[in-house]
C-alpha positions as CSV (number, residue, x, y, z in Angstrom):
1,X,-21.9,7.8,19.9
2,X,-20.1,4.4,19.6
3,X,-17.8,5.2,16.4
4,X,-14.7,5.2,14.8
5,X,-13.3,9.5,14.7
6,X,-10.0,9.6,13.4
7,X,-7.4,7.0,11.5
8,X,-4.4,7.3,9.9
9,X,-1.2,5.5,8.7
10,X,2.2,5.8,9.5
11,X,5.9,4.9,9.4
12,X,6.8,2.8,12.5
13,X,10.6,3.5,12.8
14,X,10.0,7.3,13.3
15,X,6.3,8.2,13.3
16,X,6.0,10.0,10.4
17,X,2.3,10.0,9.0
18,X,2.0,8.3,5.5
19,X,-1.9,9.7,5.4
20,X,-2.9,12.9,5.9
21,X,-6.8,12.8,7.0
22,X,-9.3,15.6,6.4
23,X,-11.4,14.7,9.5
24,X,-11.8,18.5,11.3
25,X,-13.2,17.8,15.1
26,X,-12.8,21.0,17.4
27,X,-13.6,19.1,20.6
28,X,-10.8,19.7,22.8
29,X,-10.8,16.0,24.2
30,X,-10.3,15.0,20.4
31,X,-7.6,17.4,19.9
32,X,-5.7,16.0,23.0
33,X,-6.1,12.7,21.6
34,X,-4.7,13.4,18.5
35,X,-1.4,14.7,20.5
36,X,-1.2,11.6,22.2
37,X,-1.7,9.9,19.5
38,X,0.8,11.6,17.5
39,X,3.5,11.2,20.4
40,X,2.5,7.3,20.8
41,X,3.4,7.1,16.7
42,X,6.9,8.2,17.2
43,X,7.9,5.0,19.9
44,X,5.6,2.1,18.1
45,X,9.1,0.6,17.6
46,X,9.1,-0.3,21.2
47,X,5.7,-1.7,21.3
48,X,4.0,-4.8,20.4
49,X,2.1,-5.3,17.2
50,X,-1.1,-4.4,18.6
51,X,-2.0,-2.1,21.2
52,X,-4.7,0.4,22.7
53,X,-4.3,3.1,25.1
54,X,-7.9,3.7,26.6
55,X,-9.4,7.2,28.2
56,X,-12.5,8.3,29.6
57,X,-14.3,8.8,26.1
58,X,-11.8,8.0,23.5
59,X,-9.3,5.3,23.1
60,X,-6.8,4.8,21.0
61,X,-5.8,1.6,18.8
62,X,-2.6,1.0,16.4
63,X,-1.8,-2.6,14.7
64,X,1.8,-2.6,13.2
65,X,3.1,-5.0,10.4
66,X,6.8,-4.3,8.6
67,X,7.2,-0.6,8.4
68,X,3.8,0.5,8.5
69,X,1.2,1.0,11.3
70,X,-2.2,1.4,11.3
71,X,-3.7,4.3,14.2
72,X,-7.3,4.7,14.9
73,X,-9.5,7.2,17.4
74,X,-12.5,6.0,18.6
75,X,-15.3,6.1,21.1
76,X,-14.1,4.5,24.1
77,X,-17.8,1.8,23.9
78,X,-16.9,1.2,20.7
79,X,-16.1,-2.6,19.9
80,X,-12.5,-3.4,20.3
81,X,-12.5,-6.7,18.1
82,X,-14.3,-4.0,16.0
83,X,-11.6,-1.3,16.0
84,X,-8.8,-4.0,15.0
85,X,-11.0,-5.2,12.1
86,X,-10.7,-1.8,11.0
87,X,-7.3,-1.7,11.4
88,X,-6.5,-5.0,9.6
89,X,-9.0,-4.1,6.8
90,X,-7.1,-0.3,6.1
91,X,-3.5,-1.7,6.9
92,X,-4.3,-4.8,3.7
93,X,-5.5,-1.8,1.6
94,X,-2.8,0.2,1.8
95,X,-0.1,-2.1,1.4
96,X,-1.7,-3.2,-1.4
97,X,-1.8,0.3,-2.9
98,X,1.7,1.1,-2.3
99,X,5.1,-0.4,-1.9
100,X,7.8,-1.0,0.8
101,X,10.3,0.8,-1.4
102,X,7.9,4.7,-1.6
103,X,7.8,4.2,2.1
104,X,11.0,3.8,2.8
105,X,11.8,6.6,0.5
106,X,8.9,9.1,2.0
107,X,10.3,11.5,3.6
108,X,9.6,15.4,5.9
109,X,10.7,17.7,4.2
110,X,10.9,16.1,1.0
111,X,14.4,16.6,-0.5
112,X,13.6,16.4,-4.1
113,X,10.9,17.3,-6.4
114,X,10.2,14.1,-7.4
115,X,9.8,12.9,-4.0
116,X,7.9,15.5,-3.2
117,X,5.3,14.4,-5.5
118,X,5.4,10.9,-4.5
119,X,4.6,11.9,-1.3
120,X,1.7,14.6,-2.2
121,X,0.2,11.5,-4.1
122,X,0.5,9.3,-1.2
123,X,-0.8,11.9,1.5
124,X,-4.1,12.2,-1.1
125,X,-4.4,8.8,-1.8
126,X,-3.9,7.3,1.4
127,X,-6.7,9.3,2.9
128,X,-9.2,8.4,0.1
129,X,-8.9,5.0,1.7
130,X,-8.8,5.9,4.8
131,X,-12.4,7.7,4.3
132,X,-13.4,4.8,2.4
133,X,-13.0,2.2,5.1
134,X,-13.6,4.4,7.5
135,X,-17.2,4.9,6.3
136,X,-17.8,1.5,5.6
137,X,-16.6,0.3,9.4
138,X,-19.0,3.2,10.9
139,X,-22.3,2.3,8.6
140,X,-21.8,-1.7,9.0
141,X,-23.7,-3.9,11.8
142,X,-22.1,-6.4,14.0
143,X,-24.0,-9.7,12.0
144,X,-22.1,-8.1,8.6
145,X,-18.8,-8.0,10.2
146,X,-19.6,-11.6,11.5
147,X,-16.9,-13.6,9.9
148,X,-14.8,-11.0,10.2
149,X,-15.3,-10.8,13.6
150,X,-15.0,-13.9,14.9
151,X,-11.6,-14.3,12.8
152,X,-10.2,-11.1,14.6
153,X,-11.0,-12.5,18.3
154,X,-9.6,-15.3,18.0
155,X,-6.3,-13.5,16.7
156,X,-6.9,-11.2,20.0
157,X,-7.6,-13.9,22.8
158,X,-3.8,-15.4,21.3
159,X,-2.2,-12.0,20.8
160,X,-4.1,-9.8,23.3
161,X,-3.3,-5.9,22.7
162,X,-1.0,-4.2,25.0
163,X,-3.3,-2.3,27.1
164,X,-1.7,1.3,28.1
165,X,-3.4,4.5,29.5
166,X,-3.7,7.1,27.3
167,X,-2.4,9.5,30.2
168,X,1.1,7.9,29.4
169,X,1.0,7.8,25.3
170,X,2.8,11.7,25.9
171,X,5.3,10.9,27.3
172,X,8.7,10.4,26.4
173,X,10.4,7.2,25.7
174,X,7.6,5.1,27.0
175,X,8.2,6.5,30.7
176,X,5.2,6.5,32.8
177,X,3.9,8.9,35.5
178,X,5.9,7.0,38.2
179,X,9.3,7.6,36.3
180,X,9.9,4.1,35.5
181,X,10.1,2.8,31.5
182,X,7.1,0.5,31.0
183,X,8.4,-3.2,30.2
184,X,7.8,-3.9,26.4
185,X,8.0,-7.0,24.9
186,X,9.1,-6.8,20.8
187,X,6.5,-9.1,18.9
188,X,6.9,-10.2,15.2
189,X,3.9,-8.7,13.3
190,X,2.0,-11.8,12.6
191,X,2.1,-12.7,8.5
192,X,-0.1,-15.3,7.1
193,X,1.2,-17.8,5.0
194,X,-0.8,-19.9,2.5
195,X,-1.7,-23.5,3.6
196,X,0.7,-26.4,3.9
197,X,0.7,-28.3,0.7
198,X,0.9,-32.2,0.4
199,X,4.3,-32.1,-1.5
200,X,5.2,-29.7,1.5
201,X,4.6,-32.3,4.3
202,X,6.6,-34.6,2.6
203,X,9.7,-31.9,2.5
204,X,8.8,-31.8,6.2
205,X,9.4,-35.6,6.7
206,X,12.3,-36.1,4.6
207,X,13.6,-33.4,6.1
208,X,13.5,-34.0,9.7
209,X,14.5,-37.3,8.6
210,X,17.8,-36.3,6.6
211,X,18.5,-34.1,10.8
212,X,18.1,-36.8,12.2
213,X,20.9,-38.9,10.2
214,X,23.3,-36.3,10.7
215,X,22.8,-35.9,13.8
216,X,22.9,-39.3,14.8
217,X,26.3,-40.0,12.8
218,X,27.7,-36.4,14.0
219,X,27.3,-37.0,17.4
220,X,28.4,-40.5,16.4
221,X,31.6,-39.8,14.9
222,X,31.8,-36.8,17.3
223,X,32.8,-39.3,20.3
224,X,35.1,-41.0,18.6
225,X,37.1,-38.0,16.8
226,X,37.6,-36.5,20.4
227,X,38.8,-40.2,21.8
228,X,40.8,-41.5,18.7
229,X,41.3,-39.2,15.4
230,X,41.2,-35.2,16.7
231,X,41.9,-35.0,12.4
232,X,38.1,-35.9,12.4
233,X,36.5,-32.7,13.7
234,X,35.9,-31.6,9.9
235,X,33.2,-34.3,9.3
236,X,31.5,-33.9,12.8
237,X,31.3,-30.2,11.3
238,X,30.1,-31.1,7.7
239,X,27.6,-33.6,9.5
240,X,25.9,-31.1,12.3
241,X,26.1,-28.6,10.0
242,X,23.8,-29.6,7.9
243,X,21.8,-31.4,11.2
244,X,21.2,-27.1,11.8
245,X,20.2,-26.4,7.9
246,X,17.5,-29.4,8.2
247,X,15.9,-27.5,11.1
248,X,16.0,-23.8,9.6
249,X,15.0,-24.7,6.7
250,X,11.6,-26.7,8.6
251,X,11.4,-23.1,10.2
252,X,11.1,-21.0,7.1
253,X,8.7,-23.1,5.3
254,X,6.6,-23.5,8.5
255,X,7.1,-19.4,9.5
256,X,7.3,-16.1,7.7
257,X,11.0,-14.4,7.8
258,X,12.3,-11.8,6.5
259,X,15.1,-12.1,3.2
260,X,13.7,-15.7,3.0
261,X,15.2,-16.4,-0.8
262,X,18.6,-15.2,0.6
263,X,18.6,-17.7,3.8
264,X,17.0,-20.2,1.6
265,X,19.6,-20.2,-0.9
266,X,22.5,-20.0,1.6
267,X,21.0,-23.2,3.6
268,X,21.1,-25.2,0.7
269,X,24.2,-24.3,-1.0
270,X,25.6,-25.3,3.2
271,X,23.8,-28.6,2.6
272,X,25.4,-29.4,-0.5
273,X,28.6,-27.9,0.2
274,X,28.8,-30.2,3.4
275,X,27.4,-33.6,1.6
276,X,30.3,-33.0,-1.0
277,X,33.1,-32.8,1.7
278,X,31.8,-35.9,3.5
279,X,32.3,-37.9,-0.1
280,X,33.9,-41.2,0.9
281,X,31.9,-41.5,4.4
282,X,28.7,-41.2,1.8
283,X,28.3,-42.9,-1.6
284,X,26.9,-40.6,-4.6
285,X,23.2,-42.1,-4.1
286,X,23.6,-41.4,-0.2
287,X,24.8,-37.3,-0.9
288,X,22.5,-37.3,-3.8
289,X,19.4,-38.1,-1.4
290,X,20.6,-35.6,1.1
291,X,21.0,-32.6,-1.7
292,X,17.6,-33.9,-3.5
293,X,15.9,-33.1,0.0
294,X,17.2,-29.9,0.5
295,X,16.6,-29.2,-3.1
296,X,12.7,-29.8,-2.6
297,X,12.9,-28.1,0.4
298,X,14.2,-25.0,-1.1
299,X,11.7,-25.1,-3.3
300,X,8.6,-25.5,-1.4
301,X,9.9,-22.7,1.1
302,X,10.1,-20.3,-1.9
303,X,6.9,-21.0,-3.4
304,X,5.1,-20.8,0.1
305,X,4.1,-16.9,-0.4
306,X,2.1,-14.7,2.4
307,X,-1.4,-15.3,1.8
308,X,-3.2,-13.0,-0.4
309,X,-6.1,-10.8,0.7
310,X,-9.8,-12.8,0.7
311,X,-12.3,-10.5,-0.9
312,X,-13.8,-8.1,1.1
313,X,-12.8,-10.0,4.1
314,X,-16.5,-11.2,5.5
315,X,-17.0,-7.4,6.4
């Protein structure tokens, strides 16, 4: 039967299960898949963000984002576009149930009470929506999941899954039957950011065109300071200097990253420190530009924001 058996959540820098699912199966084929399965939790870290292990009649799937990962058992003929739906459908509900800061804090054994209790909540909780999504994956027909579904392999023919055998997910350390460590490529999990704005574009512009000045008068004055005046390596500094903030700052309004408002902040305050030392090489409307660039840019990177859940996802 083509179906999903068995999910659950956990942490990805040591394995240990955020969810604790009442699903009983006795087969002995399940069971052995839920060792596996539990081994392959404890090395995610090494893995990219998406992955299956396959076996004769059951296969196992986990999609990974931040701290959390999402791990599934299911019929090996059942859908593997479907599966990651599933995955990406359980791993938005429970972020959105629970913050980065109780997982970070869960811990086995629980050193204080009210940690315990945190995590009692979030064992009973988290499997409520596990069951919940869970049902509604294994009652719902392909022409439901439609948009769903045809978002989800696109993401997959991009990102593919790393395909492993579920033989291997025992072992330690990633090692495989033949001794050697399997080669595993480290992948950002993939965030989605909310679209590009108008006023974001123009940041774009006027910031690639504020790089380009710099670079072109730090290269500039970068020929003659190592010919003529060695006293001029300051301002080839305060010039490519901000050249490098120009393109940073293009990356984190195009790209998710982590401590954004910190690298923001520090990229313009580099930009503005930088346009004040080259004052007398630049006139007040000339550093003014420059800072009123980065400024904008600043701001559009920080009111970019990962893009919220759509409702009920086309599923």
């Amino acid at each position: 039967m083509s179906m999903i058996f068995f999910a659950c959540v956990v942490r990805v820098r040591d394995g240990l299960p955020l969810s604790a699912s009442t699903d009983f199966h006795f087969n002995q084929d399940f069971l052995e898949c839920r060792k596996r399965l539990k081994a392959l939790s404890s090395i995610l870290a090494q893995y990219p963000s998406r992955g299956t292990a396959k076996g004769r009649d059951l296969s196992i799937h986990f999609l990974s984002s931040g701290d959390i990962a999402c791990m599934a058992i299911c019929s090996s003929n059942y859908s593997t576009i479907m599966a990651f739906c599933f995955l990406e459908e359980l791993q938005w509900e429970f972020a959105a149930s629970y913050d980065t800061t109780s997982i970070s804090l869960a811990s086995r054994p629980y050193a204080f009470l009210e940690f315990e209790l945190m995590g009692a909540c979030l064992y009973i909780v988290s499997d409520n929506i596990i069951q919940k999504v869970k049902c509604h994956f294994n009652s719902v027909s392909l022409s439901q999941a439609k948009a769903k579904w045809a978002k989800v392999e696109e993401e997959l023919k991009f990102w593919p899954p790393v395909q492993l055998r579920l033989e291997d997910a025992a072992l330690p350390n990633g090692v495989t039957n033949g001794g050697h460590a399997g080669a595993h490529v480290e992948v950002v999990p993939t965030y989605r950011m909310q679209r590009v704005t108008p006023l974001g574009i123009l940041s774009l512009v006027l910031n690639i065109m504020c790089g380009a000045l710099n670079l072109i008068r730090g290269v500039h004055l970068a020929e003659y300071s190592f010919q003529e005046d060695h006293e001029g390596i300051g301002n080839v500094i305060a010039f490519l200097l901000p050249f490098l903030a120009c393109v940073f700052q293009c990356y984190l309004y195009l790209f998710y990253s982590s401590a954004r408002k910190v690298k923001t902040f520090v990229l313009l305050f580099s930009v503005c420190l930088c346009n004040i030392y080259l004052y007398g090489l630049r006139n007040l409307w000339q550093i003014a530009f420059h800072i009123g660039v980065a400024s904008l840019s600043s701001y559009q990177i920080l009111t970019r924001q990962l893009m919220e859940k759509q409702p009920d996802c086309g599923v």
